[in-house]
MARRO-342672 format. One record per residue: x, y, z of N, C-alpha, C in turn. Coordinates in steps of 0.05 Angstrom, whole numbers, padded with zeros to 5 digits, always signed. Layout:
N
XYZXYZXYZ...
This chain:
437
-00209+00343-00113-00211+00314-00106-00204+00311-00076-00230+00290-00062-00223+00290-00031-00192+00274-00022-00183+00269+00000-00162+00259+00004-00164+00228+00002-00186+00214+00013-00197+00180+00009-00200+00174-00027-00214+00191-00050-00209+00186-00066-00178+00176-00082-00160+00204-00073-00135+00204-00084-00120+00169-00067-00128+00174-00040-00121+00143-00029-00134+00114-00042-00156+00115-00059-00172+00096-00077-00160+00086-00098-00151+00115-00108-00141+00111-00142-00113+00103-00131-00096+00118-00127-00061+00098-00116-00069+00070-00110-00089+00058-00092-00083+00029-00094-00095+00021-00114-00117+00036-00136-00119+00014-00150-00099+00016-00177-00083+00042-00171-00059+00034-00192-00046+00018-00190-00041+00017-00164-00015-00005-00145-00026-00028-00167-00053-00044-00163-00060-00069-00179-00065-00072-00202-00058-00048-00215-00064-00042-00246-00024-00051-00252-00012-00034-00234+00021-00038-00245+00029-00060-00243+00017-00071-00222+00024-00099-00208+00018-00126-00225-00007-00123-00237-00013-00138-00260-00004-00138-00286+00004-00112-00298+00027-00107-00323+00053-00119-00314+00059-00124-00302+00081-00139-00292+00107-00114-00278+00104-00097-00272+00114-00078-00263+00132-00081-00234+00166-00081-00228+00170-00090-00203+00151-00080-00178+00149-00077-00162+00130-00068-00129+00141-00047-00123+00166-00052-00122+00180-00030-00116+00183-00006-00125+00192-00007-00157+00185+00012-00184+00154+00033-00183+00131+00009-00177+00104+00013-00177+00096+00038-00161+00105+00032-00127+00106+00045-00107+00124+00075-00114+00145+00070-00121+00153+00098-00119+00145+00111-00146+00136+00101-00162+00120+00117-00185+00092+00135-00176+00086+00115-00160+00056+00128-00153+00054+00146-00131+00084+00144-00111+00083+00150-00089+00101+00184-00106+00116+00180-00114+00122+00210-00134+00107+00228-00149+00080+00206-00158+00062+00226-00181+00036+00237-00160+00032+00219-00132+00016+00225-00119+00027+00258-00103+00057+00249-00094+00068+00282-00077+00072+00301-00104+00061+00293-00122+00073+00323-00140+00050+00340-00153+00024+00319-00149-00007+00324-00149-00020+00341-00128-00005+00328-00098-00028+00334-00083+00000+00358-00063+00021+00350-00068+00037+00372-00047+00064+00390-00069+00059+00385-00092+00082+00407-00102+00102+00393-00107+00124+00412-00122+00144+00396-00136+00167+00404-00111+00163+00421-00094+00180+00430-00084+00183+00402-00050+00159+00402-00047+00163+00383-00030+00174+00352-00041+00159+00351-00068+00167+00329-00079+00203+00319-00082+00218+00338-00100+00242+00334-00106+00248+00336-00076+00240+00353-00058+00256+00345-00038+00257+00318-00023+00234+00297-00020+00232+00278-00008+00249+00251-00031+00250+00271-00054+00270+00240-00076+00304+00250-00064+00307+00268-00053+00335+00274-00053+00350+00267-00017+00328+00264-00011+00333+00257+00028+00330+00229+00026+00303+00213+00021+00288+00192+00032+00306+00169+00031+00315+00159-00005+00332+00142-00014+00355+00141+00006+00374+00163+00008+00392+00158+00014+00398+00158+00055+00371+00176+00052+00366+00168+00088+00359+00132+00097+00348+00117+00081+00343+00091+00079+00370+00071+00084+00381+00066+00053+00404+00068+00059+00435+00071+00079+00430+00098+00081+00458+00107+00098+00446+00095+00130+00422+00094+00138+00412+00087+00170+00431+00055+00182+00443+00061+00198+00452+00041+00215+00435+00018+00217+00425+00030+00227+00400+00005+00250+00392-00007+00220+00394-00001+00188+00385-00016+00172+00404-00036+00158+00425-00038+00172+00446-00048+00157+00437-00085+00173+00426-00089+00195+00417-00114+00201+00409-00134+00180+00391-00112+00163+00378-00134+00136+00399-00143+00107+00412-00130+00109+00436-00147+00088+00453-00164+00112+00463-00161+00125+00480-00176+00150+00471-00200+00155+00436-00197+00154+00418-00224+00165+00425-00239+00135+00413-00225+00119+00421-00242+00088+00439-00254+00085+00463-00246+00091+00489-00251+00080+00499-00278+00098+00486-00269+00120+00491-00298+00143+00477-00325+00126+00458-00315+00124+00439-00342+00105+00454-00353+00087+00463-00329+00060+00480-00343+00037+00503-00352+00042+00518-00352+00068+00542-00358+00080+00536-00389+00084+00513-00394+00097+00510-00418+00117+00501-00437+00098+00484-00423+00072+00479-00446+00051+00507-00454+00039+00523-00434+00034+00543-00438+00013+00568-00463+00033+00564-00457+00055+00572-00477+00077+00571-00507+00081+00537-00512+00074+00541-00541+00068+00524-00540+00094+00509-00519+00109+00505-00525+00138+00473-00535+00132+00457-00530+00103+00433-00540+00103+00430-00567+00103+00447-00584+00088+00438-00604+00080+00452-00622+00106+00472-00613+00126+00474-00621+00147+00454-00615+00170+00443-00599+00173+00417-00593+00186+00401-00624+00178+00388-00623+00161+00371-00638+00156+00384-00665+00152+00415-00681+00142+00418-00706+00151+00417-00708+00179+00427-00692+00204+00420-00703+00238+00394-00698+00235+00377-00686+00230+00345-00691+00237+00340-00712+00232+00359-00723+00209+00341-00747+00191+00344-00775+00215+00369-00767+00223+00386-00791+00235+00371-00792+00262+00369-00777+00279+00356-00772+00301+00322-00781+00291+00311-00776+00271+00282-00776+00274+00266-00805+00268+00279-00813+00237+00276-00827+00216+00264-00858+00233+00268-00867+00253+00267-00892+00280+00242-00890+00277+00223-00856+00285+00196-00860+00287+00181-00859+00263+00154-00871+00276+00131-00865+00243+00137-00837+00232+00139-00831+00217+00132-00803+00203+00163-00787+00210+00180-00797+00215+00202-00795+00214+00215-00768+00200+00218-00778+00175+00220-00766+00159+00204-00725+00152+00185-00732+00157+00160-00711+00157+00166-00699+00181+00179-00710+00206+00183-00691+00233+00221-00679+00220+00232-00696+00209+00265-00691+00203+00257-00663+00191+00232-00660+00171+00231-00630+00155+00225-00615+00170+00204-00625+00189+00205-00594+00207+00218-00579+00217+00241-00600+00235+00255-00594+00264+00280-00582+00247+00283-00599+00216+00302-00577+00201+00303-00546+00192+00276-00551+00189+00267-00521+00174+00265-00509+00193+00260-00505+00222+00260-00491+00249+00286-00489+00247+00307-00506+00251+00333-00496+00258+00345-00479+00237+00340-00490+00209+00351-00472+00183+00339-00443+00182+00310-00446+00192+00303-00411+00189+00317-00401+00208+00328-00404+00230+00344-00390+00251+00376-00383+00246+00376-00385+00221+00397-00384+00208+00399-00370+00174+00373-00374+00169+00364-00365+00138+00348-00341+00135+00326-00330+00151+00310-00315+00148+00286-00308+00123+00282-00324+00102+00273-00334+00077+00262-00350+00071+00235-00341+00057+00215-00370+00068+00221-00387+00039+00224-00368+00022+00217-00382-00003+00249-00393-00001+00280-00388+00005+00294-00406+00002+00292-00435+00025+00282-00425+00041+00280-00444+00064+00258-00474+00050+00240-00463+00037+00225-00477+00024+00237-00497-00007+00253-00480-00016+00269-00496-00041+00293-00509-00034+00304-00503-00016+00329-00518-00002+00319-00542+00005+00295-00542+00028+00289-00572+00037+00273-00586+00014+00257-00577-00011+00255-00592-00023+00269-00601-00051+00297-00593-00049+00318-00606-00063+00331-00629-00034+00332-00627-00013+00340-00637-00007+00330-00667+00007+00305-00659+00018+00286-00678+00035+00274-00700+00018+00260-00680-00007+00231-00691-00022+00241-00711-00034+00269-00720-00050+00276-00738-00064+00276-00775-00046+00291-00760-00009+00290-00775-00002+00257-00792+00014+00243-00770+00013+00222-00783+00021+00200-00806+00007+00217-00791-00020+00197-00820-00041+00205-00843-00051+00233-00835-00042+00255-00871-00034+00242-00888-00018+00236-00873+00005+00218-00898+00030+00185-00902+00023+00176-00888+00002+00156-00892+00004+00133-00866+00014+00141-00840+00025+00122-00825+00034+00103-00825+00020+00082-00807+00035+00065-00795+00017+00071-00769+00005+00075-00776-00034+00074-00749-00043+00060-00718-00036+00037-00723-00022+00023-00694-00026+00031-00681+00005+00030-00702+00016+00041-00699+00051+00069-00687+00053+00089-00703+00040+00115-00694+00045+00117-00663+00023+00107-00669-00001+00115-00642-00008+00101-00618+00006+00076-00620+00021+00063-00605+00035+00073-00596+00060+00092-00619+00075+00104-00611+00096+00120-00589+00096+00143-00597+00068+00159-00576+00060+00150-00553+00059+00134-00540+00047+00117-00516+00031+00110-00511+00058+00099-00517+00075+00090-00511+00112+00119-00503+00131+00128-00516+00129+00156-00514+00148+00169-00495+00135+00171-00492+00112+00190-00469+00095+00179-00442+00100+00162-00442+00119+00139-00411+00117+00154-00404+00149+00170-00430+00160+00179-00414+00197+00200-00395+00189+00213-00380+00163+00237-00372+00165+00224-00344+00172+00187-00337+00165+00183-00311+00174+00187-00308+00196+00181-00319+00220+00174-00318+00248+00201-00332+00262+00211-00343+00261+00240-00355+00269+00259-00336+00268+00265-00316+00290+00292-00301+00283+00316-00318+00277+00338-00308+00263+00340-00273+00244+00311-00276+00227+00288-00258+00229+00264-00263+00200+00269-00228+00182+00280-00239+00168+00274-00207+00150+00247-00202+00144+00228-00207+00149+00197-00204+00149+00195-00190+00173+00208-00193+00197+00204-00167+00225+00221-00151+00222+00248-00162+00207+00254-00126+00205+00250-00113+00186+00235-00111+00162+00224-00093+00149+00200-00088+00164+00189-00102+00179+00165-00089+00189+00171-00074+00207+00199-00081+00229+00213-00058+00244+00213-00027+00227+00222-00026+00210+00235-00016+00191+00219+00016+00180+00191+00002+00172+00168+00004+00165+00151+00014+00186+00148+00008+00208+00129+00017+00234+00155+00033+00251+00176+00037+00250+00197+00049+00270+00191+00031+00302+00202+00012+00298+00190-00011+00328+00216-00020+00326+00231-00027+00353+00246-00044+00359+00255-00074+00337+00272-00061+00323+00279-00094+00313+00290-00119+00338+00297-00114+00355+00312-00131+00379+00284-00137+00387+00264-00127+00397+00235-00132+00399+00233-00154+00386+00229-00142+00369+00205-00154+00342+00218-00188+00346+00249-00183+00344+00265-00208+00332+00259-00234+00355+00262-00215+00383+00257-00245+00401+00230-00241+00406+00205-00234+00400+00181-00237+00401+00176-00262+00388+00187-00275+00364+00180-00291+00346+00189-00314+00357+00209-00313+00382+00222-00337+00386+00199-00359+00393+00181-00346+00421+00153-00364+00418+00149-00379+00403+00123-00358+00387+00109-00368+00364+00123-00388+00341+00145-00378+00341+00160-00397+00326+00167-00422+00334+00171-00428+00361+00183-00453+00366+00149-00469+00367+00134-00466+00382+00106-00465+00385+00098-00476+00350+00096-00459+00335+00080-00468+00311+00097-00497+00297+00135-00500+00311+00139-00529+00300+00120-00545+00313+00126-00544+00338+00112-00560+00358+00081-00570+00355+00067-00545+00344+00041-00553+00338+00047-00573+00311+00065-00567+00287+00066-00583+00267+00072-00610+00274+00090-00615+00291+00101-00647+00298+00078-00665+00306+00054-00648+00328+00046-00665+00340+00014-00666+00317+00014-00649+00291-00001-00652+00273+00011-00673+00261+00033-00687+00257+00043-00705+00236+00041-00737+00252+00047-00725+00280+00048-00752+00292+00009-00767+00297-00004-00747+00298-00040-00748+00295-00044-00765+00269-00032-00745+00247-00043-00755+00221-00033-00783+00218-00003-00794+00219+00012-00808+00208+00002-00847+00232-00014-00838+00264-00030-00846+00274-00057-00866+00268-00068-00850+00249-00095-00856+00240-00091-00855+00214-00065-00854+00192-00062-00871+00171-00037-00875+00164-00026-00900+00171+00002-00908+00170+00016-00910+00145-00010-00917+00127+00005-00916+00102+00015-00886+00085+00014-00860+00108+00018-00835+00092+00049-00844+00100+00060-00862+00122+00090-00855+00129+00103-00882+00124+00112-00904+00115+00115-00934+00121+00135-00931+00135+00139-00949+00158+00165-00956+00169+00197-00956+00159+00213-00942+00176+00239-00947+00157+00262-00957+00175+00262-00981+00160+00280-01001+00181+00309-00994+00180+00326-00978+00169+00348-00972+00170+00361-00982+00204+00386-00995+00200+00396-00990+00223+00420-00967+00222+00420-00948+00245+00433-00928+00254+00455-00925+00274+00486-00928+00270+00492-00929+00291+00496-00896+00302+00487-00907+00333+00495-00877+00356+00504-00865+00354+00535-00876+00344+00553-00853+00351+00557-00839+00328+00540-00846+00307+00545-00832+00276+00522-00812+00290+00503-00809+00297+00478-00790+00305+00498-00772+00315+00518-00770+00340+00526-00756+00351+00544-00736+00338+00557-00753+00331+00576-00742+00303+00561-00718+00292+00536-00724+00277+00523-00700+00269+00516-00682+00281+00512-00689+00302+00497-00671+00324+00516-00648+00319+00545-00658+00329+00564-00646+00343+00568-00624+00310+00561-00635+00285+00571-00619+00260+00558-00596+00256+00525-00590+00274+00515-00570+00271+00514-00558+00296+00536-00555+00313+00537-00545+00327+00542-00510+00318+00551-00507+00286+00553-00479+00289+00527-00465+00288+00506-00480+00284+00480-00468+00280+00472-00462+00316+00482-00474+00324+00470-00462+00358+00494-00439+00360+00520-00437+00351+00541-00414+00367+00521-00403+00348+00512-00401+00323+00500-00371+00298+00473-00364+00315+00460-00374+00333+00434-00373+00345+00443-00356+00371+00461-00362+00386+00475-00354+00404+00481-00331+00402+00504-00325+00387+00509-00306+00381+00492-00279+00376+00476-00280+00351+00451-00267+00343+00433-00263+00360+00418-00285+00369+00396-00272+00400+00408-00270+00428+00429-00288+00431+00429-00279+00461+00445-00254+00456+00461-00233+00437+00466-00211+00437+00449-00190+00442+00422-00194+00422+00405-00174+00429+00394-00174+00451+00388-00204+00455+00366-00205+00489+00385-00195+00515+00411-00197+00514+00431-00197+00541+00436-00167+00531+00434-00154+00500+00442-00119+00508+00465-00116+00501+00489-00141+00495+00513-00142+00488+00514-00123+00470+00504-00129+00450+00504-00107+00425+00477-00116+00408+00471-00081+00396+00451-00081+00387+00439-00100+00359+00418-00099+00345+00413-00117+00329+00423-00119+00299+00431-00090+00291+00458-00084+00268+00477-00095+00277+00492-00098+00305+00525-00103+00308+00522-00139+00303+00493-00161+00322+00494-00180+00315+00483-00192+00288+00475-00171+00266+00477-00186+00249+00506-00190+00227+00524-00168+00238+00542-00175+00238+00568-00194+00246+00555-00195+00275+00562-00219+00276+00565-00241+00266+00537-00254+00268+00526-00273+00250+00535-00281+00223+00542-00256+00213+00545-00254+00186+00579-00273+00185+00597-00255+00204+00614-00261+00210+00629-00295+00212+00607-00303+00236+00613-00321+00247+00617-00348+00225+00575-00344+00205+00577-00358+00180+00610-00355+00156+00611-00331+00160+00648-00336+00145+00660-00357+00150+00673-00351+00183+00690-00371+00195+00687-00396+00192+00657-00404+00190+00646-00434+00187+00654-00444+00160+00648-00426+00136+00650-00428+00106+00675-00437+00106+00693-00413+00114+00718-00414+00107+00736-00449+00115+00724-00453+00139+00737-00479+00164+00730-00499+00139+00708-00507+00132+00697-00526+00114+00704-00523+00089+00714-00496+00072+00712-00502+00040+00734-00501+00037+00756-00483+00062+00784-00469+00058+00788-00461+00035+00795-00461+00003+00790-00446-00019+00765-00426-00020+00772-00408-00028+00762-00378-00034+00746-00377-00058+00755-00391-00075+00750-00387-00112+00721-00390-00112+00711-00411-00102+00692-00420-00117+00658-00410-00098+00665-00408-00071+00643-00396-00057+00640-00370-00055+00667-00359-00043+00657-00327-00035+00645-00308-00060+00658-00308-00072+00651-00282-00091+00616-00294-00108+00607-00326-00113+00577-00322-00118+00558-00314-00088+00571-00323-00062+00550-00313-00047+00547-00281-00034+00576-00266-00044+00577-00244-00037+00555-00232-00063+00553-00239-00089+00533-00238-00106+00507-00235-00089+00499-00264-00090+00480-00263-00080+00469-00248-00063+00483-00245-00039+00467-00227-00020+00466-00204-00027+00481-00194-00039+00482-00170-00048+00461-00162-00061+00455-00175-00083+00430-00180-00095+00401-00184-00088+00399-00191-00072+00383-00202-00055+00375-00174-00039+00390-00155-00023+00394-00138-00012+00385-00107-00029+00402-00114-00048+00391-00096-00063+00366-00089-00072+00344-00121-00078+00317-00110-00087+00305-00109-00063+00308-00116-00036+00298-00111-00019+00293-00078-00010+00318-00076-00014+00317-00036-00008+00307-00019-00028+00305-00033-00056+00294-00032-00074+00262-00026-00068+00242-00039-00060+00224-00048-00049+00213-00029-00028+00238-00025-00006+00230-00007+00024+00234+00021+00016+00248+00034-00006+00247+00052-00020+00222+00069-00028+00212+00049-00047+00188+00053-00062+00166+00052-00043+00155+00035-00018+00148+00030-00001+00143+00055+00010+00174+00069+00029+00167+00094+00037+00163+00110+00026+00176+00119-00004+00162+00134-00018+00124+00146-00014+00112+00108-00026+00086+00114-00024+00070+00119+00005+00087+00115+00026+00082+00125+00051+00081+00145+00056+00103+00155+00054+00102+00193+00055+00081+00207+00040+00073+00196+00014+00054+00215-00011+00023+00211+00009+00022+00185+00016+00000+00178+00036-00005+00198+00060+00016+00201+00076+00014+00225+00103+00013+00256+00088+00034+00254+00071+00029+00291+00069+00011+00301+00051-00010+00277+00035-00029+00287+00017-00047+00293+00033-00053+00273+00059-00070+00279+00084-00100+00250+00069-00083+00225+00058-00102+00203+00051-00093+00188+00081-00075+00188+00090-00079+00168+00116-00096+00185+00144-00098+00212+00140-00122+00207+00168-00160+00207+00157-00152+00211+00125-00185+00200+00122-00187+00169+00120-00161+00155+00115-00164+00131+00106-00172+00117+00141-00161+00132+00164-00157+00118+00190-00192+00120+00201-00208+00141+00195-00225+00153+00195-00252+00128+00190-00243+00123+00158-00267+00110+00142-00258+00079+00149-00232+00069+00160-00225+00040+00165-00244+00035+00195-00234+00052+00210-00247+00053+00239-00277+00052+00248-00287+00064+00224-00320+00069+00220-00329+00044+00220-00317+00026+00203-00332-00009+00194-00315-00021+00222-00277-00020+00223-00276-00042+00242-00272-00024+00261-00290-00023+00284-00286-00001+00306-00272-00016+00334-00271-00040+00325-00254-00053+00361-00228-00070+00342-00205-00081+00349-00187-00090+00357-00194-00121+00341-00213-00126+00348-00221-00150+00340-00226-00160+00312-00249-00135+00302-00257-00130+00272-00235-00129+00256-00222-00106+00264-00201-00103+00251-00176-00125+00237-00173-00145+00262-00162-00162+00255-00163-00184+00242-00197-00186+00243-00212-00207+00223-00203-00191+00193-00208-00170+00191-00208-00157+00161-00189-00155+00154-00161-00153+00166-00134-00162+00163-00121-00182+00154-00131-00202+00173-00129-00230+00162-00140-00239+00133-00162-00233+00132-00168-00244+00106-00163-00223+00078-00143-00196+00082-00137-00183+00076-00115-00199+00063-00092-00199+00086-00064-00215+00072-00072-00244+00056-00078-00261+00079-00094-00289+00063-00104-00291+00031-00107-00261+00011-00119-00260-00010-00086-00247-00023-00079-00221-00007-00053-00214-00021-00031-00239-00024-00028-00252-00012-00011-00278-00012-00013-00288-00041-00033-00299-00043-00036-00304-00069-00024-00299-00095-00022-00269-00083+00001-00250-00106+00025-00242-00111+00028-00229-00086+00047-00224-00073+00073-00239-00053+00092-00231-00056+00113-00251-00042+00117-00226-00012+00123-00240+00005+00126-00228+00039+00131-00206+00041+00158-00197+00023+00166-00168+00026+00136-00150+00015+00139-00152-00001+00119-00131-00023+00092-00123-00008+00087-00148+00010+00063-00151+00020+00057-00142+00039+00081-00134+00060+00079-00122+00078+00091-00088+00067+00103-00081+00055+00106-00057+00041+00083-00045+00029+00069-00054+00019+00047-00041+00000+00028-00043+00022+00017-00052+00041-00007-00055+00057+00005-00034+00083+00024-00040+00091+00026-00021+00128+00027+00009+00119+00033+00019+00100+00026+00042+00099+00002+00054+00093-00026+00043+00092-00051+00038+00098-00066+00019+00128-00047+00009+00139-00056-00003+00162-00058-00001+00190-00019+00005+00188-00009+00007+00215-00021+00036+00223-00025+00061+00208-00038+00077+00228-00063+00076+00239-00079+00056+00230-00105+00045+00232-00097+00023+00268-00077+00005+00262-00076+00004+00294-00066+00020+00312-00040+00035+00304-00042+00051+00331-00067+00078+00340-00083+00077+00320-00110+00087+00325-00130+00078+00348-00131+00056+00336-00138+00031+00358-00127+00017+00383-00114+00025+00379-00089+00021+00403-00082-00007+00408-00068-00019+00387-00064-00040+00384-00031-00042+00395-00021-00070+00411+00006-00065+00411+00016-00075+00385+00044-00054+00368+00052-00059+00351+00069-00085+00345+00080-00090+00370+00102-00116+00378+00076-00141+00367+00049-00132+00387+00039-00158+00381+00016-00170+00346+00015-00137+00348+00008-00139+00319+00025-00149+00297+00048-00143+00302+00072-00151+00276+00073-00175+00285+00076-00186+00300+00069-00232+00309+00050-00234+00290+00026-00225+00299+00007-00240+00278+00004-00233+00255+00016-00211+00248+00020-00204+00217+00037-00227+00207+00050-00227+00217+00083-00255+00196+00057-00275+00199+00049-00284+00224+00037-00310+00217+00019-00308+00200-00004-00289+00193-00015-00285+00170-00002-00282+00154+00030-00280+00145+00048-00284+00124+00046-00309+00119+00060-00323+00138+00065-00354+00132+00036-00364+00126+00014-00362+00128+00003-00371+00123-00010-00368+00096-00015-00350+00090-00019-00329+00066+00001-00353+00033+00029-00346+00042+00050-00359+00023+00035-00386+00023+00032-00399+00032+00020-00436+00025-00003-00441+00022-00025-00410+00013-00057-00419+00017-00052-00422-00014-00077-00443-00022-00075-00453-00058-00099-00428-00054-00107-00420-00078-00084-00430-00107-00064-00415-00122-00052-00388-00110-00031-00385-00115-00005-00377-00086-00010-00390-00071+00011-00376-00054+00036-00387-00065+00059-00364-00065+00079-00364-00075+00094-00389-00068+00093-00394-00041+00112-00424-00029+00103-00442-00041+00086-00446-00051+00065-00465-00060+00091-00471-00096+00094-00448-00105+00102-00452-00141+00131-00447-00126+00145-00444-00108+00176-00450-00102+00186-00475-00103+00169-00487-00078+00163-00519-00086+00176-00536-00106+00139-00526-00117+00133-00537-00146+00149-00546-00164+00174-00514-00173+00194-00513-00183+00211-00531-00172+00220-00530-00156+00240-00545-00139+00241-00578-00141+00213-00593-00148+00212-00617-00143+00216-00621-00175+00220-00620-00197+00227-00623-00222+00201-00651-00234+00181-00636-00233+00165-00648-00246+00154-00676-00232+00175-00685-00211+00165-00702-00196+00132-00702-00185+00115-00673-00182+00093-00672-00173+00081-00649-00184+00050-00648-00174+00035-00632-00199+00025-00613-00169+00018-00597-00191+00000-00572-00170-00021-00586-00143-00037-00603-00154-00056-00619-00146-00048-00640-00120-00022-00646-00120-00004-00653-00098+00003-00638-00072+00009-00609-00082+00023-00599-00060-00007-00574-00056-00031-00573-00074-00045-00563-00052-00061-00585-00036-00063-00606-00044-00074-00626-00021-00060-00627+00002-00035-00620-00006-00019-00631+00012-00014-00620+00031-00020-00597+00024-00003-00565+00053-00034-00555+00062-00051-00565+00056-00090-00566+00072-00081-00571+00104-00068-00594+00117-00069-00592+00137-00051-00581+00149-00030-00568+00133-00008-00546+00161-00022-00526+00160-00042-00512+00138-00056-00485+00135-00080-00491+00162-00083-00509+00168-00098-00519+00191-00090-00509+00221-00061-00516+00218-00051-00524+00238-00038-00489+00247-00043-00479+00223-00017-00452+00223-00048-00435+00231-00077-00446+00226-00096-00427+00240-00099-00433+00278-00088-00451+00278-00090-00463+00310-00075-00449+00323-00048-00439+00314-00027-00424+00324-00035-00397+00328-00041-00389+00303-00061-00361+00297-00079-00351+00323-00100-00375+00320-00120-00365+00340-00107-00362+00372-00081-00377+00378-00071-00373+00402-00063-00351+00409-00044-00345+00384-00034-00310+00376-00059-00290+00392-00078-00294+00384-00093-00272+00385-00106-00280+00416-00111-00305+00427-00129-00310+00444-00110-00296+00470-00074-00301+00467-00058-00306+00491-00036-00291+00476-00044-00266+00476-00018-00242+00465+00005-00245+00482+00010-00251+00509+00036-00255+00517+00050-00275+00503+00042-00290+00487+00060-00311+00475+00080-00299+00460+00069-00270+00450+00088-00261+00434+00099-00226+00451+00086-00225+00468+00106-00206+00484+00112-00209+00508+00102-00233+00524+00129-00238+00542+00154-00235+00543+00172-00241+00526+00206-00243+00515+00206-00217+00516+00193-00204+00495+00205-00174+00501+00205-00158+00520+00177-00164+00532+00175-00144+00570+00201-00162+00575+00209-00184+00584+00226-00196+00600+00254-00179+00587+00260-00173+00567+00285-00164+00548+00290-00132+00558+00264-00122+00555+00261-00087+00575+00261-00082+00606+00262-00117+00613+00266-00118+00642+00230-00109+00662+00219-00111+00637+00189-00107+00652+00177-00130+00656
């Protein structure tokens, strides 16, 4: 059997396991074990189950992705989400569409703090969606906003979506992390001035909300999320200034979220030990995941399916360009299925040697990969953000709501896209400037 065949049948087990309901993770290193014991021996085999796991694991530079987590379940368990989003509300709520800009500029500051699209996405709609149908929003709009804005926690550092792709490609996580700062601030920006267009030319998606506000209560808030700029601080200007590397600030981070927890709940009992759970948890199926991942990576290189696979990909997309069209609508379909991690795990070990073939930069390829993440998670009719939501809003709204509704950020998230690709410095400027080039 040639090497492209044996690369055929592994992925179409991958979607044979994947559909039995089988974890990704599980799937991958099943296939990535029966593939090295087929095509390279048992001897290479047991050896790569007795190194790989625990090389994963024990690696420093990997300890960032529970650290980034743990910061997240710190800052929820804090109370810092639903303060995030009352000063947006307070600050925004004056203008048309108020409300619909409060979700964005929240979910931008909370992913810089969360790294998680799908909690970033159920947080603001336990928290936002209730209030937006007090004033009157529009149902399919506001829950659509949510399900859109909840997709910046890929591209918004800390994003655990660049460091497994760090992780996964061996690329600079400190890279990767302030590459996204751009694109990320950029794709709110394009959303605001999408809401302030729409909300423009039909007033009745937003009605007026006459609340009076006093000033100095705005400030007040301001001043309450101030720990979300020292956790932003901390975390990027460490890696960008060199202070310490991108493992020590997510310890930081992780850190700093304590101190905040602790200042605000002062009892112990009732926070620490579920969110030390949690992350833990959380952490665990992730490595779970990058495990199985490399697994099926390695069975890929030493069967010798990734230089026929680089071979027969290159043949159809032969420029930079092709490639990236077939990419895109590659993830855009896995989305559907797949949730962020899995999706970048099961695909770069069939891809990424296909760009550095091509000689693609990896920094700028992994930008537009997440954003074909984020966009991917909210395309109907199954992107995962889409049924987080869903769940989240308790029956308040039907399927039929929130894909009308997230039509125009999937719009707005291809506008960003096409910039990605048109004006690559957007996403590697920061880093030449960070290498001092």
């Amino acid at each position: 059997m040639d090497e492209l065949s044996i690369g055929y049948i592994c992925a179409g087990l991958l979607f044979v396991f994947l559909a039995a309901g089988i974890p990704v993770g599980v799937a991958m290193g099943i296939i990535g074990i029966g593939g090295m014991l087929v095509g390279a021996g048992e001897a290479l085999t047991f050896g790569q189950l007795r190194t790989l796991p625990f090389a994963v694991v024990n690696n420093y530079a990997f300890a960032v992705l529970p650290m980034f987590v743990l910061m997240g379940v710190l800052a929820e368990a804090a109370g810092l989400t639903s303060q995030v989003f009352y000063t947006a509300d307070l600050w925004l709520r004056r203008f048309r569409g108020g409300l619909y800009q409060a979700v964005i500029v929240g979910s931008a500051i909370f992913a810089a703090i969360s790294g998680s699209t799908i909690v970033n996405a159920v947080v603001f709609t336990r928290i936002a969606f209730p209030e937006m149908m007090r004033y009157g929003y529009s149902k399919s709009l506001s829950i659509g906003s949510i399900a859109g804005a909840g997709s910046f926690a890929a591209m918004i550092p800390p994003s655990i979506t660049m460091v497994i792709y760090a992780i996964m490609t061996e690329q600079s996580v400190g890279q990767l992390l302030i590459a996204g700062v751009i694109p990320g601030i950029l794709t709110a920006a394009i959303y605001l001035a999408g809401i302030n267009l729409m909300v423009r030319f039909k007033p009745s998606l937003a009605p007026p909300i006459r609340t009076e506000i006093d000033p100095a209560e705005r400030w007040r808030a301001l001043r309450a999320i101030s720990p979300v700029a020292v956790l932003m601080a901390l975390v990027l200007g460490g890696i960008y200034t060199g202070l310490f590397p991108p493992s020590a600030a997510g310890a930081a981070g992780a850190f700093g979220a304590f101190c905040y927890a602790v200042l605000r709940k002062r009892t112990f009992r009732k926070w620490l030990a579920p969110s030390l759970h949690d992350a833990a948890a959380i952490s665990c199926i992730i490595f779970l995941i990058l495990i199985g991942g490399l697994l099926l990576s390695r069975m890929l290189v030493v069967v010798g399916v990734i230089d026929d696979m680089v071979v027969h990909i290159t043949s159809f997309a032969s420029t930079p360009f092709t490639f990236m069209v077939m990419a895109s609508v590659l993830y855009i379909v896995l989305g559907c299925f797949l949730d962020t991690t899995s999706m970048m795990v099961v695909t770069l070990p069939f891809l990424y040697p296909v760009v550095v073939a091509l000689g693609i930069d990896p920094i700028w390829f992994g930008i537009v990969l997440v954003k074909l993440i984020e966009i991917s998670v909210v395309t109907p009719p199954v992107g995962i953000n889409l049924f987080a939501v869903l769940g989240a809003v308790n029956g308040q709204a039907d399927f039929r709501h929130v894909a009308i509704g997230v039509l125009p950020f999937i719009f707005l998230d291809l506008i960003v896209l096409a910039l990605l690709i048109v004006f690559p410095e957007l996403a590697t400027w920061l880093p030449q400037k960070m290498m001092g080039g």
